[in-house]
N, CA, C and O atoms as a MOPAC input file, in Angstrom:
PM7 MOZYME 1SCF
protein

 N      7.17900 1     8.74700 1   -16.79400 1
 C      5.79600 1     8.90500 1   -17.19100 1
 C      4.92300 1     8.92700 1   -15.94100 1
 O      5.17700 1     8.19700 1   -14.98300 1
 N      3.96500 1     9.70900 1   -15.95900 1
 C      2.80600 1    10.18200 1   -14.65900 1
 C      1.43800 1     9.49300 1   -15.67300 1
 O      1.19600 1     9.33600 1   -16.87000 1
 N      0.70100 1     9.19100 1   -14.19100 1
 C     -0.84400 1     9.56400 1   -14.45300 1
 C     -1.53000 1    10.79300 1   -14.51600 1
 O     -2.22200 1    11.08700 1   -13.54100 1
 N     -1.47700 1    11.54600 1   -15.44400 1
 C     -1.46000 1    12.64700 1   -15.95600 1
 C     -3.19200 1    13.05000 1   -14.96900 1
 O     -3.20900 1    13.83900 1   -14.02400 1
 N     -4.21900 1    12.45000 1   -15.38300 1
 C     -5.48100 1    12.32300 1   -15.22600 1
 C     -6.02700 1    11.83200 1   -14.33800 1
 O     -7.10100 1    12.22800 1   -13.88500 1
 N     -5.44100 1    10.96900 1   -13.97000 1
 C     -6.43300 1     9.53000 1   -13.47000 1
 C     -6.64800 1     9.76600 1   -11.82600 1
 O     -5.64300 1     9.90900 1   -11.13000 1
 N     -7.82800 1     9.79800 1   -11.29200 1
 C     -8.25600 1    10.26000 1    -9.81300 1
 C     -8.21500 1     9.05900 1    -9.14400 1
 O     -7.53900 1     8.89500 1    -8.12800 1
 N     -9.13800 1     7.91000 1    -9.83200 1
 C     -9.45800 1     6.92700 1    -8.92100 1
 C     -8.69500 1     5.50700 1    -9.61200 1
 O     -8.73400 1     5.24300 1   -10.81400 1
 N     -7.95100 1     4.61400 1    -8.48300 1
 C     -7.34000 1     3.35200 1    -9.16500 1
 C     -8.03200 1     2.39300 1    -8.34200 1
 O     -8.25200 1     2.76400 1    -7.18900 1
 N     -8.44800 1     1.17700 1    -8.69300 1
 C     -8.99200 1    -0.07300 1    -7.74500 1
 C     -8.03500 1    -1.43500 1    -8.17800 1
 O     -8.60500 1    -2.38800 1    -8.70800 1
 N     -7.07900 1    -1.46600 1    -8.01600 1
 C     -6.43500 1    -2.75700 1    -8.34100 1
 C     -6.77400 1    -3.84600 1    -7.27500 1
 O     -6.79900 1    -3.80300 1    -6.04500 1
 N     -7.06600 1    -4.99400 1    -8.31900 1
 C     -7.54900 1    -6.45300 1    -7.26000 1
 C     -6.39800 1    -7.33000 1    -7.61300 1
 O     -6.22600 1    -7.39000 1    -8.83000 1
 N     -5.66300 1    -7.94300 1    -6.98700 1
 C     -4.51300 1    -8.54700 1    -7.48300 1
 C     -3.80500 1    -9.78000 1    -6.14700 1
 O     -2.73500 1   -10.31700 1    -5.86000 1
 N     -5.35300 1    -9.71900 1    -5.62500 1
 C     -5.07100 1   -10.52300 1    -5.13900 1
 C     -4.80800 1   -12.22700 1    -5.11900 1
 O     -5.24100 1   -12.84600 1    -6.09100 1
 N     -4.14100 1   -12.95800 1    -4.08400 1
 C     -3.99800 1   -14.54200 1    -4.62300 1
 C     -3.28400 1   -14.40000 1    -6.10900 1
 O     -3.76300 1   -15.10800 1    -6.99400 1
 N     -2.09600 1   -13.47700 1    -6.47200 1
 C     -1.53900 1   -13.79500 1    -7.51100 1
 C      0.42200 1   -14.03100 1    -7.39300 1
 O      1.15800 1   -13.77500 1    -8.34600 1
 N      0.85700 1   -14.47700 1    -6.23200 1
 C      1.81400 1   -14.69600 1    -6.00500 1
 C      3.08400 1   -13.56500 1    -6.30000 1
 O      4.20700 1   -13.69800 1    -6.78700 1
 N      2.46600 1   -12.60200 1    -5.85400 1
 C      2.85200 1   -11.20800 1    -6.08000 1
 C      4.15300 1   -11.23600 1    -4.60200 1
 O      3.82700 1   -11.46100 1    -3.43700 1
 N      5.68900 1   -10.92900 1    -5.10300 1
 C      6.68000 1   -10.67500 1    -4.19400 1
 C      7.14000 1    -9.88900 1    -4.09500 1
 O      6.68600 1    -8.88800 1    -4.64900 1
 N      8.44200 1    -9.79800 1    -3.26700 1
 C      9.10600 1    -8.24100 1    -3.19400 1
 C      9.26400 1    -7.60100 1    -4.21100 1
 O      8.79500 1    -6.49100 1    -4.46200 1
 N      9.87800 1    -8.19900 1    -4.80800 1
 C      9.99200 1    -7.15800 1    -6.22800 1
 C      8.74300 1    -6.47100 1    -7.03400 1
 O      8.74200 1    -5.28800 1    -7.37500 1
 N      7.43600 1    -7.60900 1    -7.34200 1
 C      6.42900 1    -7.26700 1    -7.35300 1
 C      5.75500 1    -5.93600 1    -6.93300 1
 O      5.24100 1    -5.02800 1    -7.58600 1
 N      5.95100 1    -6.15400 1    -5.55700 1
 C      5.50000 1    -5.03200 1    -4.68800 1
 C      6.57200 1    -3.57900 1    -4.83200 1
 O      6.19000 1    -2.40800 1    -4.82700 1
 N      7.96300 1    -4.06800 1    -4.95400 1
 C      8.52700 1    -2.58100 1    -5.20400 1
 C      7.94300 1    -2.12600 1    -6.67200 1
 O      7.83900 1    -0.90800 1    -6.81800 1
 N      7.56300 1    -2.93200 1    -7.74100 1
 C      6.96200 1    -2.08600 1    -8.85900 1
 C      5.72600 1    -1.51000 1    -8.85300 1
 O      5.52800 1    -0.76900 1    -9.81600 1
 N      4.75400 1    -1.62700 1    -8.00100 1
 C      4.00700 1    -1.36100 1    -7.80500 1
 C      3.88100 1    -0.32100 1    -6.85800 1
 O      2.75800 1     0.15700 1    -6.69800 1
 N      4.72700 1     0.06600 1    -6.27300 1
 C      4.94800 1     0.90300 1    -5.06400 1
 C      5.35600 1     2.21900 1    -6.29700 1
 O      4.80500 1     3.29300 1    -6.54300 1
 N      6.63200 1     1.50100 1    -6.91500 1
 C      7.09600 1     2.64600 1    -8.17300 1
 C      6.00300 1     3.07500 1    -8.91000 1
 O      5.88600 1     4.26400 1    -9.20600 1
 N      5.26400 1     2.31700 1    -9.21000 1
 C      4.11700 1     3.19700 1   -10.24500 1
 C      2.77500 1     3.71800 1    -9.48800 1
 O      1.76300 1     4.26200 1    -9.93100 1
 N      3.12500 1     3.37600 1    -8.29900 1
 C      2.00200 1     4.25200 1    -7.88900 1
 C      2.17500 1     5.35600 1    -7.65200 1
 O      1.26700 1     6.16100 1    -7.86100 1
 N      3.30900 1     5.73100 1    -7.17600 1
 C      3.92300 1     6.87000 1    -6.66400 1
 C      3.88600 1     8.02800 1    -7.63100 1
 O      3.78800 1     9.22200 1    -7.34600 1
 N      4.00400 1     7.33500 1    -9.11700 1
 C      3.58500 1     8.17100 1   -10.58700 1
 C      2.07900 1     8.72900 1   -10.74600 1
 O      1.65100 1     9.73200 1   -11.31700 1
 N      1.46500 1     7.74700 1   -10.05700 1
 C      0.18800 1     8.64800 1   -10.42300 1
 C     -0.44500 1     9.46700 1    -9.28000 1
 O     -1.34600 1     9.01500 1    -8.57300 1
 N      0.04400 1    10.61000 1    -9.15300 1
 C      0.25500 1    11.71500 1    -8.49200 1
 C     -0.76400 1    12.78900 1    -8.13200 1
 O     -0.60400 1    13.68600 1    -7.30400 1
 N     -2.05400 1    12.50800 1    -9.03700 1
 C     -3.30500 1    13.27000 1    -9.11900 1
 C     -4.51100 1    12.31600 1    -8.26500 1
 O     -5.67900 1    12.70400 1    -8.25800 1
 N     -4.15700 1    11.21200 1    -7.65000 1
 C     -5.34200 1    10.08500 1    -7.57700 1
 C     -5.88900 1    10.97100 1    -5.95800 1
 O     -5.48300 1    11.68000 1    -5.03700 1
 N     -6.37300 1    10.69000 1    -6.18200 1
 C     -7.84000 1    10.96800 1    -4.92400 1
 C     -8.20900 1     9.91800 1    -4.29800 1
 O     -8.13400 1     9.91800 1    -3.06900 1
 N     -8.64800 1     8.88800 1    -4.93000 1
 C     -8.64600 1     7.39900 1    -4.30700 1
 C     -8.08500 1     6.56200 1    -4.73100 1
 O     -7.96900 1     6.43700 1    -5.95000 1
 N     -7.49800 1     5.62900 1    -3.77900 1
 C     -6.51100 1     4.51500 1    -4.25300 1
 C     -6.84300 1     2.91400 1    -3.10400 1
 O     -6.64500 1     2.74100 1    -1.90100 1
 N     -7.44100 1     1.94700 1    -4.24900 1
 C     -7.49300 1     0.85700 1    -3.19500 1
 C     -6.99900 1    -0.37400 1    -3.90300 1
 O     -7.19600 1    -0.76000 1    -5.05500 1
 N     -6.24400 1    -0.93400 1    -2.82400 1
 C     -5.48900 1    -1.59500 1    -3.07900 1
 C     -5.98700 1    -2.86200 1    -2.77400 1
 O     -6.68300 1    -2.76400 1    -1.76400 1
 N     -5.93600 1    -4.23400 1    -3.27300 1
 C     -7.02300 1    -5.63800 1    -3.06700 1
 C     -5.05200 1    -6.71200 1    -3.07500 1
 O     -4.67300 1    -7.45900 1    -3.97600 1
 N     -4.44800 1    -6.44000 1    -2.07800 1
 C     -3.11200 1    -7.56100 1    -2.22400 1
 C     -2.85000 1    -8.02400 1    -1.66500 1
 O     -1.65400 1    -8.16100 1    -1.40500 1
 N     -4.22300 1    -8.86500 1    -0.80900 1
 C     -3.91200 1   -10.00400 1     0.36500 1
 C     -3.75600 1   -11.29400 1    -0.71400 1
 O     -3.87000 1   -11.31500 1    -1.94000 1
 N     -3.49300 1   -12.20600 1     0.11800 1
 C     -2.98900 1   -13.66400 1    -0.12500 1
 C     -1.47800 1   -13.62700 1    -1.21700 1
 O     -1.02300 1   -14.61200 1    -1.80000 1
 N     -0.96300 1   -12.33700 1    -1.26300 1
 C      0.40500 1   -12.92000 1    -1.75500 1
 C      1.47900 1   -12.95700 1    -1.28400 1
 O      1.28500 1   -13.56000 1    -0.22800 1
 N      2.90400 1   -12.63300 1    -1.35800 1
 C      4.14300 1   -13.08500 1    -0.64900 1
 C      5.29500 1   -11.98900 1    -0.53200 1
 O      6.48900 1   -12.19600 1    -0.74500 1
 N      4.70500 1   -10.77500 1    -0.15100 1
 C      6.04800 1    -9.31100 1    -0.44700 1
 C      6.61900 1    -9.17000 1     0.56900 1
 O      7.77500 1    -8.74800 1     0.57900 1
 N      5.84900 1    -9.53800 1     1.86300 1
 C      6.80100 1    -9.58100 1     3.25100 1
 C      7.07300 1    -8.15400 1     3.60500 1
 O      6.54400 1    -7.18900 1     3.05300 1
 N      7.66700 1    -8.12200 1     4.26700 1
 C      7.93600 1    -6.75600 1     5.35400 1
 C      8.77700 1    -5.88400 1     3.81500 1
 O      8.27700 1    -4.84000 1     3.39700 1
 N      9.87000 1    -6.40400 1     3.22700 1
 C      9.77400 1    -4.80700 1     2.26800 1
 C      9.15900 1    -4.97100 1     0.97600 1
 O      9.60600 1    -4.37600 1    -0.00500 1
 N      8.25300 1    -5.66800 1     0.91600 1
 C      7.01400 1    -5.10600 1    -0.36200 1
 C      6.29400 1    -4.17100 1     0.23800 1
 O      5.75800 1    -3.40400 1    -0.56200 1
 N      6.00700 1    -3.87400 1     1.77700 1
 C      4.95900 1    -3.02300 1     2.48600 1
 C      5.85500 1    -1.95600 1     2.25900 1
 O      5.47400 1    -1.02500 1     1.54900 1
 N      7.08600 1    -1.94500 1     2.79600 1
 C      8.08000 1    -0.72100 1     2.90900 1
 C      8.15600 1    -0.10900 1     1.39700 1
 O      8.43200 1     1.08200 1     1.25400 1
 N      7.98600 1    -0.68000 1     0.63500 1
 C      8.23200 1    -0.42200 1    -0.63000 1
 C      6.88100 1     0.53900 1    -1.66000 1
 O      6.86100 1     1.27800 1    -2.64400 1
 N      5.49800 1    -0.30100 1    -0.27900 1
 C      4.03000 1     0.45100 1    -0.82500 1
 C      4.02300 1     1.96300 1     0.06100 1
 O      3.62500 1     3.11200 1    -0.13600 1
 N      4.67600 1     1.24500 1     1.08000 1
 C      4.73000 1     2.94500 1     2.20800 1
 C      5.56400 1     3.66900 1     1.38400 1
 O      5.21000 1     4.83600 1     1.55100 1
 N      6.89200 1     3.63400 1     0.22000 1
 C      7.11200 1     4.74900 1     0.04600 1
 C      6.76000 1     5.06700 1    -1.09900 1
 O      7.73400 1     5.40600 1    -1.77100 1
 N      5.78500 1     5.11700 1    -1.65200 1
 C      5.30700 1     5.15800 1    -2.94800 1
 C      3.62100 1     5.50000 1    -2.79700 1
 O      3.19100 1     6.03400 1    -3.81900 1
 N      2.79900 1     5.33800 1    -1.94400 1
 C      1.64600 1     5.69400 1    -1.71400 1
 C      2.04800 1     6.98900 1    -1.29000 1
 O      1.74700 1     7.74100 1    -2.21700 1
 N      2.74700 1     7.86100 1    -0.06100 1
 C      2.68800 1     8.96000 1    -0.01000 1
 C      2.96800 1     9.88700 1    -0.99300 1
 O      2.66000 1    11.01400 1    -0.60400 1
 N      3.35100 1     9.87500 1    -1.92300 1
 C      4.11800 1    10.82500 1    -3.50800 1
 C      2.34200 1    10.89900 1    -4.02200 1
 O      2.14100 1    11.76900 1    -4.86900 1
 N      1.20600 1    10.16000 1    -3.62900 1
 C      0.20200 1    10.66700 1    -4.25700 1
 C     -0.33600 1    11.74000 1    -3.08400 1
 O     -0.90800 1    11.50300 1    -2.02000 1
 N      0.05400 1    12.96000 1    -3.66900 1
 C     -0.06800 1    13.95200 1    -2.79500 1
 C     -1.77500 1    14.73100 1    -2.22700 1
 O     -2.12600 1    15.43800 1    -1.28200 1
 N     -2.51200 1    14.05200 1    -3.52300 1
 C     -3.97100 1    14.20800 1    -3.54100 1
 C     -4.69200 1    13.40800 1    -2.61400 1
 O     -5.53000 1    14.00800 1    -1.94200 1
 N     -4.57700 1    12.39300 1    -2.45800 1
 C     -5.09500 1    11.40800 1    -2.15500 1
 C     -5.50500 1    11.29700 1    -1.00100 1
 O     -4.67200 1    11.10400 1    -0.11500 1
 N     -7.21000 1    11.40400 1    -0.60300 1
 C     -8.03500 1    11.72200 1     0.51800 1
 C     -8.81300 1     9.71800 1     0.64600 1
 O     -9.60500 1     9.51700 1     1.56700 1
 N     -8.64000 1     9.11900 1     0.16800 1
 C     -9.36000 1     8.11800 1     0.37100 1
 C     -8.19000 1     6.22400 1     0.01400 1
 O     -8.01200 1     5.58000 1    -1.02100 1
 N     -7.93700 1     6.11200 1     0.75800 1
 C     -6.75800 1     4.79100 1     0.94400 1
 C     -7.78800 1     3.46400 1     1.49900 1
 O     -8.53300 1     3.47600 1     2.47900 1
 N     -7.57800 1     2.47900 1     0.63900 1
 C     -8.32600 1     1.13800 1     1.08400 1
 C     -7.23300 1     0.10400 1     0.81000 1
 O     -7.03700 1    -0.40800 1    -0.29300 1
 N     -6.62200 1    -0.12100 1     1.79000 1
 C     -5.73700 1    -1.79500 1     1.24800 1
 C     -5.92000 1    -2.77400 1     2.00200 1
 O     -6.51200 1    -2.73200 1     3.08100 1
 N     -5.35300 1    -3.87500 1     1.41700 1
 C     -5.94600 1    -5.27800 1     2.11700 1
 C     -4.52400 1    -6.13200 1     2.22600 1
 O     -4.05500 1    -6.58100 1     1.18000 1
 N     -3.98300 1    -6.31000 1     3.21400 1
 C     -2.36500 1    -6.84900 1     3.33600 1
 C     -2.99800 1    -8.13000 1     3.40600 1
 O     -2.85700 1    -8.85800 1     2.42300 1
 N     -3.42500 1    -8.39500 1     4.02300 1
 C     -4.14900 1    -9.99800 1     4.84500 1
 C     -3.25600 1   -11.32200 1     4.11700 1
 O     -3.34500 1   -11.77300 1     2.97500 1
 N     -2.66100 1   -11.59900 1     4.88800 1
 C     -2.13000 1   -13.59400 1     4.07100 1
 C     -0.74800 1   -12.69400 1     3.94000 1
 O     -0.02600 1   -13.34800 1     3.18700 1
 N     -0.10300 1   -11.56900 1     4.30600 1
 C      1.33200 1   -11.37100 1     3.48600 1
 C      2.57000 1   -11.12300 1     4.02200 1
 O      3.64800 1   -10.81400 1     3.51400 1
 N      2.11400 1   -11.36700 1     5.43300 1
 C      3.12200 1   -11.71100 1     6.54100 1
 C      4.23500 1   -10.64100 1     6.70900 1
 O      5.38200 1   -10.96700 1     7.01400 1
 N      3.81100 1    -9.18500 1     6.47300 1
 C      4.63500 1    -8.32200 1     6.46000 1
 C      5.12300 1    -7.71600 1     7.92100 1
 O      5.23600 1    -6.51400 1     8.16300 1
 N      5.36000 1    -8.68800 1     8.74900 1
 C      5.57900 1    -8.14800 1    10.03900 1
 C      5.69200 1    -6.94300 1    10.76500 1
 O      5.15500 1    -6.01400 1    10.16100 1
 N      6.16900 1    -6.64200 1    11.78100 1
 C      6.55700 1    -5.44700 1    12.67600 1
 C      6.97400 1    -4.66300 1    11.92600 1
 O      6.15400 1    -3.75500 1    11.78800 1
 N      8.41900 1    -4.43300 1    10.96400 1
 C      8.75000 1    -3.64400 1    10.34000 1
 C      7.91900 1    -3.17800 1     9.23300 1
 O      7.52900 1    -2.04100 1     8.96900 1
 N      7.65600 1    -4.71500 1     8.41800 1
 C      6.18400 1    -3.74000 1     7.60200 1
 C      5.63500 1    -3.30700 1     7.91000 1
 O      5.37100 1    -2.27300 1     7.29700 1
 N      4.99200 1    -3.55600 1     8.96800 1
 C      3.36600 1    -2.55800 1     9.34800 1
 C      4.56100 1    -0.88700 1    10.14000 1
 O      3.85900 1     0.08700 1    10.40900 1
 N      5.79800 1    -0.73600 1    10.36700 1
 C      5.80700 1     0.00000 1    10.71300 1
 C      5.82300 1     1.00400 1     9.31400 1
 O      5.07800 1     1.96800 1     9.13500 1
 N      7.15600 1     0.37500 1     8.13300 1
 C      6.92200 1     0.91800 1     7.45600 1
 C      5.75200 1     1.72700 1     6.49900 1
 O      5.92200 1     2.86000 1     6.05000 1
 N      4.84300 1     1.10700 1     6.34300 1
 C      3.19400 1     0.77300 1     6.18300 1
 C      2.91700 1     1.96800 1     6.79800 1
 O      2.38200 1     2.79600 1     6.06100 1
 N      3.12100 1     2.30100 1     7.92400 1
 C      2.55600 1     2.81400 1     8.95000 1
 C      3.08400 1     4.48000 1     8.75300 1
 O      2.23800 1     5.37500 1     8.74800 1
 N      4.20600 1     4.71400 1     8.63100 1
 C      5.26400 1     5.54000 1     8.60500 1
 C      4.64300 1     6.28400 1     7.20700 1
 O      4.20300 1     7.40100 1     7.48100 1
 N      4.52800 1     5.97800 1     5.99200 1
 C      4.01100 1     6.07400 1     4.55100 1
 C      2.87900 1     6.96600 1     4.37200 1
 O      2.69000 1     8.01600 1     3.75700 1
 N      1.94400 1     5.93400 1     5.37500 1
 C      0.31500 1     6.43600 1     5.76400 1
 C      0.48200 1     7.55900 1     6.29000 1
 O     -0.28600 1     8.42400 1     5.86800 1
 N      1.48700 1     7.98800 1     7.35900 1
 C      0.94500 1     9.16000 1     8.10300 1
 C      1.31300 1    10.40300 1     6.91700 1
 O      0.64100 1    11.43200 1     7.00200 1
 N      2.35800 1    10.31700 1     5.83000 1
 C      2.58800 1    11.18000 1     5.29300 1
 C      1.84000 1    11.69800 1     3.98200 1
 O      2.15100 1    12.41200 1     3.02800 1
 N      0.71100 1    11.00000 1     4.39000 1
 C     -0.79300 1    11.31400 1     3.42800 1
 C     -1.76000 1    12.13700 1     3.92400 1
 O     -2.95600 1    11.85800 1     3.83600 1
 N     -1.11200 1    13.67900 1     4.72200 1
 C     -1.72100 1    14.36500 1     4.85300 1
 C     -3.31300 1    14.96500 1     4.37100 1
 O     -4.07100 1    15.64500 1     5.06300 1
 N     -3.45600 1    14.64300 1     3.45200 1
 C     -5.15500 1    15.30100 1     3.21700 1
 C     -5.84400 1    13.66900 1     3.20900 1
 O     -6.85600 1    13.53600 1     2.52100 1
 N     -5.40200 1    12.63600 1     3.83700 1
 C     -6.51600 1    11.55400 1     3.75400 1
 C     -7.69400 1    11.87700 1     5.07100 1
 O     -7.72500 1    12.09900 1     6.28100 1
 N     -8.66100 1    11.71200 1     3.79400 1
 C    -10.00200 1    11.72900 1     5.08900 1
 C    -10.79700 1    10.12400 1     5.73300 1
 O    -11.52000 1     9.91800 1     6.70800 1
 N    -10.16400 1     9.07700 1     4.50100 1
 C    -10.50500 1     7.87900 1     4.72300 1
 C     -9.65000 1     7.05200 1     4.19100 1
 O     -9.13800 1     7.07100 1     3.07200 1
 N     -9.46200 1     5.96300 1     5.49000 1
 C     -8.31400 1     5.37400 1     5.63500 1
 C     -9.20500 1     3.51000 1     5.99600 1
 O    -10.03300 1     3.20700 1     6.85500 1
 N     -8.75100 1     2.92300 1     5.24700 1
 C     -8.96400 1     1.12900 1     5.43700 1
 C     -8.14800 1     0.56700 1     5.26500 1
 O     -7.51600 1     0.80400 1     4.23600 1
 N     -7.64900 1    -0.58800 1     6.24500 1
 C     -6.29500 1    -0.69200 1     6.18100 1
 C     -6.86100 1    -2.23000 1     6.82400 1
 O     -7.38500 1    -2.31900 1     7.93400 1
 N     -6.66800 1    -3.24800 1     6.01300 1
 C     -6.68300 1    -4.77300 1     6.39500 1
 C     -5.28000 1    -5.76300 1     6.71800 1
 O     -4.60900 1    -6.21200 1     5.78900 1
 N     -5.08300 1    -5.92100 1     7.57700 1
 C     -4.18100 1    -7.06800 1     8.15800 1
 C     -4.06100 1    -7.96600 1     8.65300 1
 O     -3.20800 1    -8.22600 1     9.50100 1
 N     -4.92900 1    -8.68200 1     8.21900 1
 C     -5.34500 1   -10.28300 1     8.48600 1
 C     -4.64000 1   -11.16900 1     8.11200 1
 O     -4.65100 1   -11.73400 1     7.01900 1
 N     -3.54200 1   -11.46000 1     9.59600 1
 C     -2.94200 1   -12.90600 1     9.16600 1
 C     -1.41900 1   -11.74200 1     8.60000 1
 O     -0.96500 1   -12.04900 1     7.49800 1
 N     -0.87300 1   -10.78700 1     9.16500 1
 C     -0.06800 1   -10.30500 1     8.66600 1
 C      1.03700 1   -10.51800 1     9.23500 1
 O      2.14000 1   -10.17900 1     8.80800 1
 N      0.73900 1   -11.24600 1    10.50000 1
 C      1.99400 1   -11.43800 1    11.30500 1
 C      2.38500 1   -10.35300 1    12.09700 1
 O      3.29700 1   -10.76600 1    12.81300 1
 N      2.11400 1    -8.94500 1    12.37800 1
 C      2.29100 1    -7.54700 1    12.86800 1
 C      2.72800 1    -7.60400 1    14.26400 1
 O      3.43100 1    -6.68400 1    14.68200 1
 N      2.37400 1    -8.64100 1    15.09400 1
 C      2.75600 1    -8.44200 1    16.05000 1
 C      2.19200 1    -7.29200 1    17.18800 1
 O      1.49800 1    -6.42400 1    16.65700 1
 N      2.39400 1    -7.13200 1    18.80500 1
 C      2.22300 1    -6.27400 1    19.64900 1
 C      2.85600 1    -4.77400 1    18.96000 1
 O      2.33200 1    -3.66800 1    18.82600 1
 N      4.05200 1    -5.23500 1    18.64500 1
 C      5.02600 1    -3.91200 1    18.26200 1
 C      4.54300 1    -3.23100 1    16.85700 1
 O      4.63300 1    -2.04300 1    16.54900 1
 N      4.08300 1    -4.15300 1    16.20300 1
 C      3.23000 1    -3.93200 1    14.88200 1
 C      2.14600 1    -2.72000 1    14.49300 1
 O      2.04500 1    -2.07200 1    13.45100 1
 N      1.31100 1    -2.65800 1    15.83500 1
 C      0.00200 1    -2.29700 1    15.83700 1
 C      0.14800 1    -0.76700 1    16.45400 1
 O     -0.85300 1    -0.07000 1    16.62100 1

């Protein structure tokens, strides 16, 4: 099943003890809604670690529309590899014209950034 319609998503979900697995379902259903234009994401203060990010990096790029990205990692300690994965995801969002990307307290490291 797709988001047939739907342009814009704002999920706040933050401070809800959201983990890897968490984050791979969420990675999976985003990746379904395939028409979005904007997508912001509110999932600081929970616990997905380096592959809940890997898991949002491969599932944010499949929204092939999508010119406007806002997420908030902050509190989720997704280190070097997350932010690379993270990182890796993002670039393959060719038509984004706006990009916000929070990592406060992510642990990222020199190699991270």
């Amino acid at each position: 099943m797709t988001c047939v319609s739907l342009i814009s998503l704002n999920l706040y979900l933050e401070s809800n003890s959201i983990g890897e697995n968490g984050a791979k379902y969420l990675g999976e259903g985003i990746s379904k809604c395939v028409t979005l234009t904007s997508l912001h994401l509110a999932l600081n203060c929970n616990s997905f670690g380096e592959n809940g990010a890997k898991y949002l990096g491969e599932g944010i790029p499949k929204c092939v529309t999508l010119t406007s990205l806002n997420i908030d990692l902050g509190w989720n300690f997704i280190g070097e590899n997350g932010a690379k994965y993270l990182g890796e995801g993002i670039a393959k969002c060719v038509t984004l014209t706006s990009l916000k990307l929070l990592l406060i307290y992510a642990k990222i490291g020199e190699n991270g950034v």
